[in-house]
PDB file of N, CA, C and O in Angstrom, chain B, residues numbered from 101:
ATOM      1  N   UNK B 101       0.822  -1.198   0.000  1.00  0.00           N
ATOM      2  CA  UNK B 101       0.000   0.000   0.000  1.00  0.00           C
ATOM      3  C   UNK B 101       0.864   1.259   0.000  1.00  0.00           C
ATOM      4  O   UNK B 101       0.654   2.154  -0.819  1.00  0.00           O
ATOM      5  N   UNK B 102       1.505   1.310   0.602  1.00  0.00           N
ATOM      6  CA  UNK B 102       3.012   2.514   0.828  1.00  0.00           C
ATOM      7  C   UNK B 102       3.670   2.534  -0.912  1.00  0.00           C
ATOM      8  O   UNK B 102       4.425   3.500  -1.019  1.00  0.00           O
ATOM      9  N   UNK B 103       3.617   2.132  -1.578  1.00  0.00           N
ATOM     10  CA  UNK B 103       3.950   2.298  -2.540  1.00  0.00           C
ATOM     11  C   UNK B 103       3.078   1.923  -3.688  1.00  0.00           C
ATOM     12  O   UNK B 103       3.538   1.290  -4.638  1.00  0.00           O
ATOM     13  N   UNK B 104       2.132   2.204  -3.641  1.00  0.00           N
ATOM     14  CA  UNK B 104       0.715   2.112  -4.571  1.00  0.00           C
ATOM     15  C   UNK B 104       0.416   3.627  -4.559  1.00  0.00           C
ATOM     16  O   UNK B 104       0.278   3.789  -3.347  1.00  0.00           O
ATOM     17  N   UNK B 105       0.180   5.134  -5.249  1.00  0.00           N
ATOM     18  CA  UNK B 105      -1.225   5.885  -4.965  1.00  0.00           C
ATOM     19  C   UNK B 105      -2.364   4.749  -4.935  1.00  0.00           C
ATOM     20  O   UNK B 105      -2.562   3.623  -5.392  1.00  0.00           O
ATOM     21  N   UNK B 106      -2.759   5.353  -4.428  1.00  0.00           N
ATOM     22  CA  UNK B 106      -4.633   4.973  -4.460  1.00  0.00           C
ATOM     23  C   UNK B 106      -4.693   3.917  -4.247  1.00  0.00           C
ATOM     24  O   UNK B 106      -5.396   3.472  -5.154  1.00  0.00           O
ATOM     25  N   UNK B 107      -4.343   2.917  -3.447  1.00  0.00           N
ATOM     26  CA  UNK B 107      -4.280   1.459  -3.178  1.00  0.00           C
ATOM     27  C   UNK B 107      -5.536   1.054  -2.583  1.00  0.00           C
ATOM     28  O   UNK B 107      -5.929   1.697  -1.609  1.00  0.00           O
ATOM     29  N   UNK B 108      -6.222   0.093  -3.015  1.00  0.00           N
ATOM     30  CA  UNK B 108      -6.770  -0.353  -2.247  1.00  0.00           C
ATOM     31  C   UNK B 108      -7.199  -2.108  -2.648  1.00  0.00           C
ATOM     32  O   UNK B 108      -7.493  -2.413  -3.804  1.00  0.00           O
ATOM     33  N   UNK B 109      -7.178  -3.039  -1.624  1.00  0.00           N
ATOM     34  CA  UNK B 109      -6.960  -4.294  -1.133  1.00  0.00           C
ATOM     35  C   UNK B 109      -7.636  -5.225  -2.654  1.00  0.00           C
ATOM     36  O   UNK B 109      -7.267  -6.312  -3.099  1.00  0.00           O
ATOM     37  N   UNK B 110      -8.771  -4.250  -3.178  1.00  0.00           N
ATOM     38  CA  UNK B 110      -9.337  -5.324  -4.903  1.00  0.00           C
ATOM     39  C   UNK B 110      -8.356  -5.207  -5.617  1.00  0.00           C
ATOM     40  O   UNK B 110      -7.927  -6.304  -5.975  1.00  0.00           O
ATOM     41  N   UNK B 111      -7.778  -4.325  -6.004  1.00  0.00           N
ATOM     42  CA  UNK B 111      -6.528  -4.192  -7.027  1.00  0.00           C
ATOM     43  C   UNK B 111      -5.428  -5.493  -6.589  1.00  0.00           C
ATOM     44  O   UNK B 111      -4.475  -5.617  -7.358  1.00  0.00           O
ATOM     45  N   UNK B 112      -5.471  -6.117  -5.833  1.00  0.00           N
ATOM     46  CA  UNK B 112      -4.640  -7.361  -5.759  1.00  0.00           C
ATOM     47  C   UNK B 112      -5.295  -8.164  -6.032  1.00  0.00           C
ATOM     48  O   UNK B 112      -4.781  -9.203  -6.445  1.00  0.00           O
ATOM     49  N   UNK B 113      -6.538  -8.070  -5.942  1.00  0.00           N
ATOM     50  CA  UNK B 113      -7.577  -9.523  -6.016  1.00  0.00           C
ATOM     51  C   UNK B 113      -8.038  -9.313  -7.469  1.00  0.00           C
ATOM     52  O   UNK B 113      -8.306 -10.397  -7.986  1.00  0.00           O
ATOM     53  N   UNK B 114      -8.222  -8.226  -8.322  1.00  0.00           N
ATOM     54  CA  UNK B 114      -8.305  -8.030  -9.616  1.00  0.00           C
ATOM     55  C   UNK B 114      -6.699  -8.658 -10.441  1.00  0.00           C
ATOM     56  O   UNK B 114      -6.624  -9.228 -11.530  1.00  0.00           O
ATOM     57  N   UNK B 115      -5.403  -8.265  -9.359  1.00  0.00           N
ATOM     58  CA  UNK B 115      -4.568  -8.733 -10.528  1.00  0.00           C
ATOM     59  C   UNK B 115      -4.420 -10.741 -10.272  1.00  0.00           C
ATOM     60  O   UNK B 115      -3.880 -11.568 -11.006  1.00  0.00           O
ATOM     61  N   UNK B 116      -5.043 -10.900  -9.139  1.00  0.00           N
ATOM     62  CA  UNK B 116      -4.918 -12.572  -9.152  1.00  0.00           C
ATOM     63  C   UNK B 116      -5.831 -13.196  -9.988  1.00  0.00           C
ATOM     64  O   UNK B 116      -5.566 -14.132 -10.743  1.00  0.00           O
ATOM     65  N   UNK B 117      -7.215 -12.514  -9.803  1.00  0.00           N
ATOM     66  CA  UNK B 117      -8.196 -13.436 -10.796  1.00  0.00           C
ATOM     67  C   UNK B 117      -7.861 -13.041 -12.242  1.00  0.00           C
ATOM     68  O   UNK B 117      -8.613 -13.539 -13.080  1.00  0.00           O
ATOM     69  N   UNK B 118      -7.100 -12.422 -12.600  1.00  0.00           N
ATOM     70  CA  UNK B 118      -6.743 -12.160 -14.456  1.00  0.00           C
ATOM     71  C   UNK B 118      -5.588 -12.814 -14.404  1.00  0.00           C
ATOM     72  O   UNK B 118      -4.932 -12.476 -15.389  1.00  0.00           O
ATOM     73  N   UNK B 119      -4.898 -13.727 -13.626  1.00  0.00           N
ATOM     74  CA  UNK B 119      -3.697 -14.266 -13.469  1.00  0.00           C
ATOM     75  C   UNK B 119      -2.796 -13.536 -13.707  1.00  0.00           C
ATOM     76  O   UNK B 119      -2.060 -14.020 -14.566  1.00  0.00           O
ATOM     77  N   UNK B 120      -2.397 -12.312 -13.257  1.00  0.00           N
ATOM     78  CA  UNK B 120      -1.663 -11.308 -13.936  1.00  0.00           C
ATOM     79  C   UNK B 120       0.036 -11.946 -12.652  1.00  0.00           C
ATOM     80  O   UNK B 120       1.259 -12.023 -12.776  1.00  0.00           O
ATOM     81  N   UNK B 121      -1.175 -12.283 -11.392  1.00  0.00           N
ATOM     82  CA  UNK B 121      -0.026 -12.597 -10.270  1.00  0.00           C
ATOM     83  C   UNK B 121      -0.182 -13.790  -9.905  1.00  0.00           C
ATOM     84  O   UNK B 121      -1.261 -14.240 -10.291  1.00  0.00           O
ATOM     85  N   UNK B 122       0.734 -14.844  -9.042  1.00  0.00           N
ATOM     86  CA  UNK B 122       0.672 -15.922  -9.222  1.00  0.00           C
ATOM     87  C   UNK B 122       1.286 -15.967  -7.084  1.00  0.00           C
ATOM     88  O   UNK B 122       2.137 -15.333  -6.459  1.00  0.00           O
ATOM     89  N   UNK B 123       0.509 -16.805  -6.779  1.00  0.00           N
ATOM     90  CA  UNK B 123       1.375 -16.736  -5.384  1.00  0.00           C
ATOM     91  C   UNK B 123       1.837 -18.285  -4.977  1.00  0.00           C
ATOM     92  O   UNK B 123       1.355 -19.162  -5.694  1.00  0.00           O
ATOM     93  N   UNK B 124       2.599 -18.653  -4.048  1.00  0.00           N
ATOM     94  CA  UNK B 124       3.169 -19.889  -3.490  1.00  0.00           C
ATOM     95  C   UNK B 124       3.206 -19.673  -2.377  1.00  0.00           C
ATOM     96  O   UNK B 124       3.145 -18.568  -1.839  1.00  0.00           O
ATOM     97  N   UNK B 125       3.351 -21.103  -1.694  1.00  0.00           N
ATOM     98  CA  UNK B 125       3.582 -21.234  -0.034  1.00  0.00           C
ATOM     99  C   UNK B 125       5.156 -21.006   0.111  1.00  0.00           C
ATOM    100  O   UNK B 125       5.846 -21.868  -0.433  1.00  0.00           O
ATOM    101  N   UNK B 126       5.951 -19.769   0.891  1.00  0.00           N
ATOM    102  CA  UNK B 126       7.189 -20.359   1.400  1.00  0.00           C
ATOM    103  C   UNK B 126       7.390 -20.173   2.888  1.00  0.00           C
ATOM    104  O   UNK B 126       7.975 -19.262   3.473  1.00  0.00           O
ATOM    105  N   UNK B 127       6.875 -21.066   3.291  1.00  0.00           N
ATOM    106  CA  UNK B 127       7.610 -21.203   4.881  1.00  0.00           C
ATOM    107  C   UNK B 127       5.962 -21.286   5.603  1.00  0.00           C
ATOM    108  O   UNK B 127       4.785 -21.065   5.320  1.00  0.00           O
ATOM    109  N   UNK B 128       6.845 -21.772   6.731  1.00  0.00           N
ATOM    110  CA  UNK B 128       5.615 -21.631   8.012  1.00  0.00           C
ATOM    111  C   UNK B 128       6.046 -21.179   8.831  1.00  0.00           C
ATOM    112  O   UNK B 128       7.258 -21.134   9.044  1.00  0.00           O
ATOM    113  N   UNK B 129       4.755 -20.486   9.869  1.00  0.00           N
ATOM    114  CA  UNK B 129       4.978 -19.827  10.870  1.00  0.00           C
ATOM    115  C   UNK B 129       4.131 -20.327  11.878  1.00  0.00           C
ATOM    116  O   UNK B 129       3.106 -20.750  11.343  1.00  0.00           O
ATOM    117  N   UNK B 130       4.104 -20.485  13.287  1.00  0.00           N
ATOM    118  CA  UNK B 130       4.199 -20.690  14.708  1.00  0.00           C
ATOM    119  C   UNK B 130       2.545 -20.711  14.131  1.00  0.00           C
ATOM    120  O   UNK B 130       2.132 -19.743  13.491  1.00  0.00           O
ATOM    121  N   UNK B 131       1.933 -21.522  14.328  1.00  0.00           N
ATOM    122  CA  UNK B 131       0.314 -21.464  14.428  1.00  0.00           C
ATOM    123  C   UNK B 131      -0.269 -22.132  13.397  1.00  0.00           C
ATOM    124  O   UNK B 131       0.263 -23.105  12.862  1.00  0.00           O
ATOM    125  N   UNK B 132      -1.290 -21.699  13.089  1.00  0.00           N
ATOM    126  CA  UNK B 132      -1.366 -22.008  11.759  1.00  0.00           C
ATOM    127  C   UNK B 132      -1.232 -21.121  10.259  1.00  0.00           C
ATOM    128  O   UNK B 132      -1.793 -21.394   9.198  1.00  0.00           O
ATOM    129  N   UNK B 133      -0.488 -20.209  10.494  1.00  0.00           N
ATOM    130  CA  UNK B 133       0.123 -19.493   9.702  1.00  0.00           C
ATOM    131  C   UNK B 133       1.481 -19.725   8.753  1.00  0.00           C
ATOM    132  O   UNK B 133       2.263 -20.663   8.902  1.00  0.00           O
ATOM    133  N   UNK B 134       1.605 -18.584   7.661  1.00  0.00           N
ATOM    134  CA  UNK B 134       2.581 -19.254   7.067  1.00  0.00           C
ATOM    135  C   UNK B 134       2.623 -17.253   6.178  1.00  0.00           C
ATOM    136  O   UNK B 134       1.938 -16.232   6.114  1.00  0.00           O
ATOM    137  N   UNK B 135       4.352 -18.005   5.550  1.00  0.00           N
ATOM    138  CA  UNK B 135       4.504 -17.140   4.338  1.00  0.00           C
ATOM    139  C   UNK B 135       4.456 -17.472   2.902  1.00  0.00           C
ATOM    140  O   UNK B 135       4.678 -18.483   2.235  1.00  0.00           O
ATOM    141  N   UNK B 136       3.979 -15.913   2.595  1.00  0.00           N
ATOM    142  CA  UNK B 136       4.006 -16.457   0.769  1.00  0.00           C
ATOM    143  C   UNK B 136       4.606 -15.491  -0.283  1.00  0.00           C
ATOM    144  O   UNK B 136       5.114 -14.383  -0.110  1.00  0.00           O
ATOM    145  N   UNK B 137       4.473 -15.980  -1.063  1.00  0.00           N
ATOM    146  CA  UNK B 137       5.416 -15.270  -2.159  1.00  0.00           C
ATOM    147  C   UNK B 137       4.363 -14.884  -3.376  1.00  0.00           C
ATOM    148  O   UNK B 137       3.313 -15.474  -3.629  1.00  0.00           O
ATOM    149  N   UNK B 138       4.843 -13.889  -3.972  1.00  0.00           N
ATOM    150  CA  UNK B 138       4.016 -13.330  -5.054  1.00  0.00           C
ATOM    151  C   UNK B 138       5.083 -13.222  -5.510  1.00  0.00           C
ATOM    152  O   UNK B 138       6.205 -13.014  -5.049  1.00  0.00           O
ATOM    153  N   UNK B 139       4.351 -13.498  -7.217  1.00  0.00           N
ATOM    154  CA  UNK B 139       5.378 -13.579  -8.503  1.00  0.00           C
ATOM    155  C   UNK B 139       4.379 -13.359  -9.950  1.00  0.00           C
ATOM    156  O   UNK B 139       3.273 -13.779 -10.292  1.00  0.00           O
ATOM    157  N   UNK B 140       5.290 -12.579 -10.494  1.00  0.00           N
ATOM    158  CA  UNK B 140       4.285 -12.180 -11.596  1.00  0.00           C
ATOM    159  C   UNK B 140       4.624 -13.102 -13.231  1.00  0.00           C
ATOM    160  O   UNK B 140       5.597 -13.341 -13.946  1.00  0.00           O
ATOM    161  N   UNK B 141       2.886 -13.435 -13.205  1.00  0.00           N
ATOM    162  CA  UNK B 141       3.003 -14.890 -14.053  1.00  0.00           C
ATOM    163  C   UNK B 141       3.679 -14.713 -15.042  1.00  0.00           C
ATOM    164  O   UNK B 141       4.020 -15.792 -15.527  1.00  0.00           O
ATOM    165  N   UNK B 142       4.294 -13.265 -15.957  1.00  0.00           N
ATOM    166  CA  UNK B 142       5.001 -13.790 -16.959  1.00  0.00           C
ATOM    167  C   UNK B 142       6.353 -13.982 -16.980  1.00  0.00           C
ATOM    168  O   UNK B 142       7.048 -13.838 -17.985  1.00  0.00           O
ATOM    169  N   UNK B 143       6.784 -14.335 -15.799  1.00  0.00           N
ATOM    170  CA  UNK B 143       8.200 -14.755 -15.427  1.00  0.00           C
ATOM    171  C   UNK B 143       8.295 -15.148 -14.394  1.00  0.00           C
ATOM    172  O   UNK B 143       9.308 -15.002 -13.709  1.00  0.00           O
ATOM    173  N   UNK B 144       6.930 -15.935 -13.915  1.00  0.00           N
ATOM    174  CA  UNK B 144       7.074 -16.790 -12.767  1.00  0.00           C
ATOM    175  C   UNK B 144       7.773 -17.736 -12.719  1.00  0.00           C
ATOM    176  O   UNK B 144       8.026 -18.082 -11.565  1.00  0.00           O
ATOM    177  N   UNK B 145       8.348 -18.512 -13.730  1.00  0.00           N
ATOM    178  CA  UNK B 145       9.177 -19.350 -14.146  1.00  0.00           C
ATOM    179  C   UNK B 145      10.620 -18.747 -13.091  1.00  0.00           C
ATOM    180  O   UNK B 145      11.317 -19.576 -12.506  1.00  0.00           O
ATOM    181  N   UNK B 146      10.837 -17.593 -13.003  1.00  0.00           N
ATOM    182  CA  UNK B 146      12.632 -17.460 -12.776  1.00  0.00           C
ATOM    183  C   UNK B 146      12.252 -17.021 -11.534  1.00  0.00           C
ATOM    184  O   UNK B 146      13.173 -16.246 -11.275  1.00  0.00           O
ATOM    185  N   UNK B 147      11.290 -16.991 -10.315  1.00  0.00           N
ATOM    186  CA  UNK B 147      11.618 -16.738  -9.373  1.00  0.00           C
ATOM    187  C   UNK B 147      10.868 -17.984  -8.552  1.00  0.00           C
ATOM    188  O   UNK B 147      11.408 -18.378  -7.518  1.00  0.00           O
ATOM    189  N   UNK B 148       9.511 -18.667  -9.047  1.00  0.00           N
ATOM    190  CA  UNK B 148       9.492 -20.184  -8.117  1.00  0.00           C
ATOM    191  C   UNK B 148      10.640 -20.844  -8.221  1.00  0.00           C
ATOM    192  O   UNK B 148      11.456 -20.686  -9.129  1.00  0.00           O
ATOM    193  N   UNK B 149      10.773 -21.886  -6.948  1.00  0.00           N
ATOM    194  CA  UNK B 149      11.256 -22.200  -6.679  1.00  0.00           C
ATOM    195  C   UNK B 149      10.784 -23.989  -7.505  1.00  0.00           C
ATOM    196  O   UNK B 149       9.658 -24.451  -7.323  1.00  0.00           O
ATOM    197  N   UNK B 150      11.838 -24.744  -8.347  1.00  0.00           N
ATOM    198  CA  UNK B 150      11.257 -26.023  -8.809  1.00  0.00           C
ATOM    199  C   UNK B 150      10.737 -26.886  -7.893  1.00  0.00           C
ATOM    200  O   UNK B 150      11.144 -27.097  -6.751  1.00  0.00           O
ATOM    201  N   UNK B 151       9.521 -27.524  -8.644  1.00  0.00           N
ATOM    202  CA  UNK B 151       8.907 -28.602  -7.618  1.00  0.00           C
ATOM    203  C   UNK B 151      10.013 -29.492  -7.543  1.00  0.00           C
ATOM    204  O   UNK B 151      11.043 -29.600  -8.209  1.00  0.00           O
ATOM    205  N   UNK B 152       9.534 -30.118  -6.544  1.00  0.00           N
ATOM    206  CA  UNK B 152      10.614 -31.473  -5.800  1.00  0.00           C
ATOM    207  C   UNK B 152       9.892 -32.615  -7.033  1.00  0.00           C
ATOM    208  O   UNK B 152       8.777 -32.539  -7.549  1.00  0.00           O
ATOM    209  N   UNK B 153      11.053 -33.729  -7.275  1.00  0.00           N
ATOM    210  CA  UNK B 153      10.400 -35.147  -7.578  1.00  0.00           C
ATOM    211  C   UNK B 153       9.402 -35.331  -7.103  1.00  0.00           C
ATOM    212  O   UNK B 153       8.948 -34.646  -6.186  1.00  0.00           O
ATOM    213  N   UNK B 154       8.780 -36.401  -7.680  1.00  0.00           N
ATOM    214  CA  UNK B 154       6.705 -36.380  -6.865  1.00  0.00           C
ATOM    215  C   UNK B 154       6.608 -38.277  -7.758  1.00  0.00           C
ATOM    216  O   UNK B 154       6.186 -38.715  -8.828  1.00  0.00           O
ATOM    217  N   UNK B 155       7.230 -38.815  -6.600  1.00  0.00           N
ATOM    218  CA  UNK B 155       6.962 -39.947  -6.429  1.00  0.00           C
ATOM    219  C   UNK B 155       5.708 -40.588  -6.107  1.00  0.00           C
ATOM    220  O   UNK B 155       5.917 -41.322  -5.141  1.00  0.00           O
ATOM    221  N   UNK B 156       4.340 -40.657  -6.520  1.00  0.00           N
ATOM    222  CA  UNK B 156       3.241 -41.021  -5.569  1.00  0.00           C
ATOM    223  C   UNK B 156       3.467 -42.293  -5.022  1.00  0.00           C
ATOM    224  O   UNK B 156       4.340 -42.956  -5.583  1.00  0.00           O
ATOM    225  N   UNK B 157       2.783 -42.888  -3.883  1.00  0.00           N
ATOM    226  CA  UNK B 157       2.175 -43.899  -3.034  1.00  0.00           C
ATOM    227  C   UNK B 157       1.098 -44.840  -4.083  1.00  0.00           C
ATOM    228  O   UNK B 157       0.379 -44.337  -4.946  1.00  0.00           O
ATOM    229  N   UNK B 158       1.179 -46.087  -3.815  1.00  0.00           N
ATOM    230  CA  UNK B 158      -0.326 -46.602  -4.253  1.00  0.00           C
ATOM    231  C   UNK B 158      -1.656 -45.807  -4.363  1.00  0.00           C
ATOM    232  O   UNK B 158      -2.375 -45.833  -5.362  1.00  0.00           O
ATOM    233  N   UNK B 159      -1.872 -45.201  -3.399  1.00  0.00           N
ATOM    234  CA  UNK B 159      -3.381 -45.088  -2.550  1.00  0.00           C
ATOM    235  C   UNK B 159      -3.266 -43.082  -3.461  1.00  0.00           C
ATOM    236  O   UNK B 159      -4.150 -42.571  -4.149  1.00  0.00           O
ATOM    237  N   UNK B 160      -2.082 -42.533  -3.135  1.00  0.00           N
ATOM    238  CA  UNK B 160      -1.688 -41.674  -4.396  1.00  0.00           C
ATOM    239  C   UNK B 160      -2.461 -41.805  -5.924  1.00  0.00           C
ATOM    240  O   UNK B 160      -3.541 -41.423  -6.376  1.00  0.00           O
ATOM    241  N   UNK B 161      -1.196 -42.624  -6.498  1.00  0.00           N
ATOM    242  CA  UNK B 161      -1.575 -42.916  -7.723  1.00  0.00           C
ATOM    243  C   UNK B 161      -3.012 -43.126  -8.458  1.00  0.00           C
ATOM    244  O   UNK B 161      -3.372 -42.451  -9.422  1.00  0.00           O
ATOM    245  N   UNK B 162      -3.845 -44.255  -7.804  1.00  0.00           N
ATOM    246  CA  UNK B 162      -4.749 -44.468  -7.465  1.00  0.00           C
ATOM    247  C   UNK B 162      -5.845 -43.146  -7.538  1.00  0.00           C
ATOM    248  O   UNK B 162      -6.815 -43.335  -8.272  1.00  0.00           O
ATOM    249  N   UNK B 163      -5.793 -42.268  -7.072  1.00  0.00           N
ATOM    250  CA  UNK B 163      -6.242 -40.855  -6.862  1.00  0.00           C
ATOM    251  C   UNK B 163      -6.126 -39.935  -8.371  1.00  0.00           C
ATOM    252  O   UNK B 163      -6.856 -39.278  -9.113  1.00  0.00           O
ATOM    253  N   UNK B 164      -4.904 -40.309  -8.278  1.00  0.00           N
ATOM    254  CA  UNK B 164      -4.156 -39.186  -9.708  1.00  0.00           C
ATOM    255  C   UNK B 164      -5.129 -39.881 -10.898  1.00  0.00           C
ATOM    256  O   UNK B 164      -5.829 -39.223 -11.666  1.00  0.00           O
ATOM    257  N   UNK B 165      -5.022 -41.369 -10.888  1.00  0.00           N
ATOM    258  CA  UNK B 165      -5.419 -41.989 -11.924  1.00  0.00           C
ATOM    259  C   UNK B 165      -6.987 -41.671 -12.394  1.00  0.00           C
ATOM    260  O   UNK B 165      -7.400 -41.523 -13.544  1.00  0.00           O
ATOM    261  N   UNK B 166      -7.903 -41.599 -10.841  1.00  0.00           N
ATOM    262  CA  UNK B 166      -9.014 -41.481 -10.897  1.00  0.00           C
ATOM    263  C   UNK B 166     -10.042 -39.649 -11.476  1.00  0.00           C
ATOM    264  O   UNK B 166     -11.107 -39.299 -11.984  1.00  0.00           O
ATOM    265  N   UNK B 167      -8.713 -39.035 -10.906  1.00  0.00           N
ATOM    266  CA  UNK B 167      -8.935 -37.562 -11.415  1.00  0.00           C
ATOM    267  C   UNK B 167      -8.489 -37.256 -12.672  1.00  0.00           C
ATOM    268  O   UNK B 167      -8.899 -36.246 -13.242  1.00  0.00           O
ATOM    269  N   UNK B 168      -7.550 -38.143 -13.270  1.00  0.00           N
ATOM    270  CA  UNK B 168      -7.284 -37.390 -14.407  1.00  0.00           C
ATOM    271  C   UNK B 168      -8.475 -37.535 -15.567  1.00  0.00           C
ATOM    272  O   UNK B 168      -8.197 -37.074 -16.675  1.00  0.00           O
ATOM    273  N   UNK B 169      -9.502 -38.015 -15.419  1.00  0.00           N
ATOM    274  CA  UNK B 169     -10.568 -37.979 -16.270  1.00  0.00           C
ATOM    275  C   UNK B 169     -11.419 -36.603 -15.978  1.00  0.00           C
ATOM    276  O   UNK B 169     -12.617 -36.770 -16.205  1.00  0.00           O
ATOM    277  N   UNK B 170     -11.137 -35.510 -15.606  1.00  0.00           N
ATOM    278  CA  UNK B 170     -11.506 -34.350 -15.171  1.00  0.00           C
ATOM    279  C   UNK B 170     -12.887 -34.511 -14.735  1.00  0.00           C
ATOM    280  O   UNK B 170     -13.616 -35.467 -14.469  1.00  0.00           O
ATOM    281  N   UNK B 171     -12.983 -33.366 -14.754  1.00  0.00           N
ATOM    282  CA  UNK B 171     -14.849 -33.051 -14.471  1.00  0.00           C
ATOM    283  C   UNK B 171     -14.681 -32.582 -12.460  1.00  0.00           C
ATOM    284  O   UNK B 171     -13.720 -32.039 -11.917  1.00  0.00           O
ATOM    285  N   UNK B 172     -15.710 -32.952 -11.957  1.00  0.00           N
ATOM    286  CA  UNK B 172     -16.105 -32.102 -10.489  1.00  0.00           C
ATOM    287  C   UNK B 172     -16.547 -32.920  -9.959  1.00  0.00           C
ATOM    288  O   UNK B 172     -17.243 -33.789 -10.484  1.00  0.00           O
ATOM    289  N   UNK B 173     -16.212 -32.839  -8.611  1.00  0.00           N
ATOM    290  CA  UNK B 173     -16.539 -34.265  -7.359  1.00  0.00           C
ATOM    291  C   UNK B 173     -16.902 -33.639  -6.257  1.00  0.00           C
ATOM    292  O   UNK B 173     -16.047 -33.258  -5.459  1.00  0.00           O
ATOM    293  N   UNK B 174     -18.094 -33.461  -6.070  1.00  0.00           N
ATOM    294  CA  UNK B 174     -18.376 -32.774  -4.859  1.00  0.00           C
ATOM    295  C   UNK B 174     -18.382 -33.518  -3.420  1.00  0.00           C
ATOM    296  O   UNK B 174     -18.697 -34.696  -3.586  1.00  0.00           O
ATOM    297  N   UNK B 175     -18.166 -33.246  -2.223  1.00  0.00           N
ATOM    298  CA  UNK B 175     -18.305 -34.302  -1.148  1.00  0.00           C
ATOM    299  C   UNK B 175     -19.256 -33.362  -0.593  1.00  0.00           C
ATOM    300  O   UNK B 175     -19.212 -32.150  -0.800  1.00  0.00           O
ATOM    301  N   UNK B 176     -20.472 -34.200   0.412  1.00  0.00           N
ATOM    302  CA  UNK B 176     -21.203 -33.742   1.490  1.00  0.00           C
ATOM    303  C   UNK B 176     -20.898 -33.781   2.964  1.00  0.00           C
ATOM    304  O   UNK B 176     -21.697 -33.310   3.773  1.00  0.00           O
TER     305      UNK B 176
END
């Protein structure tokens, strides 16, 4: 806000839903809190950080396998 004129709190939420900004989890904090990072999507590439290997589990896989036919799964 200190370095915005005219700031106010939609202008971040306008540039996330046009994907203009892109955010990640880095770190946790004491509670259930945490930090994050903002990065702007057309060179989000050079400041995330690469995903780790992603070995799934059975019970994993299983999951991945069952979602990748897309569509929406609602639970009650």
């Amino acid at each position: 806000a200190s370095r915005v004129a005219d700031y106010k709190p939609a202008m971040l939420d306008e540039l996330m839903a046009a994907g203009e900004l892109l955010w990640s989890g880095a770190g946790s904090l004491p509670g259930n809190d945490g930090w994050i990072s903002l990065h702007v999507a057309d060179s989000a590439e050079l400041t995330l950080n690469p995903a780790p290997d992603f070995e799934p589990v059975d019970a994993q896989q299983r999951l991945l396998d069952h979602f990748s036919a897309g569509g929406g799964y609602f639970f009650r």
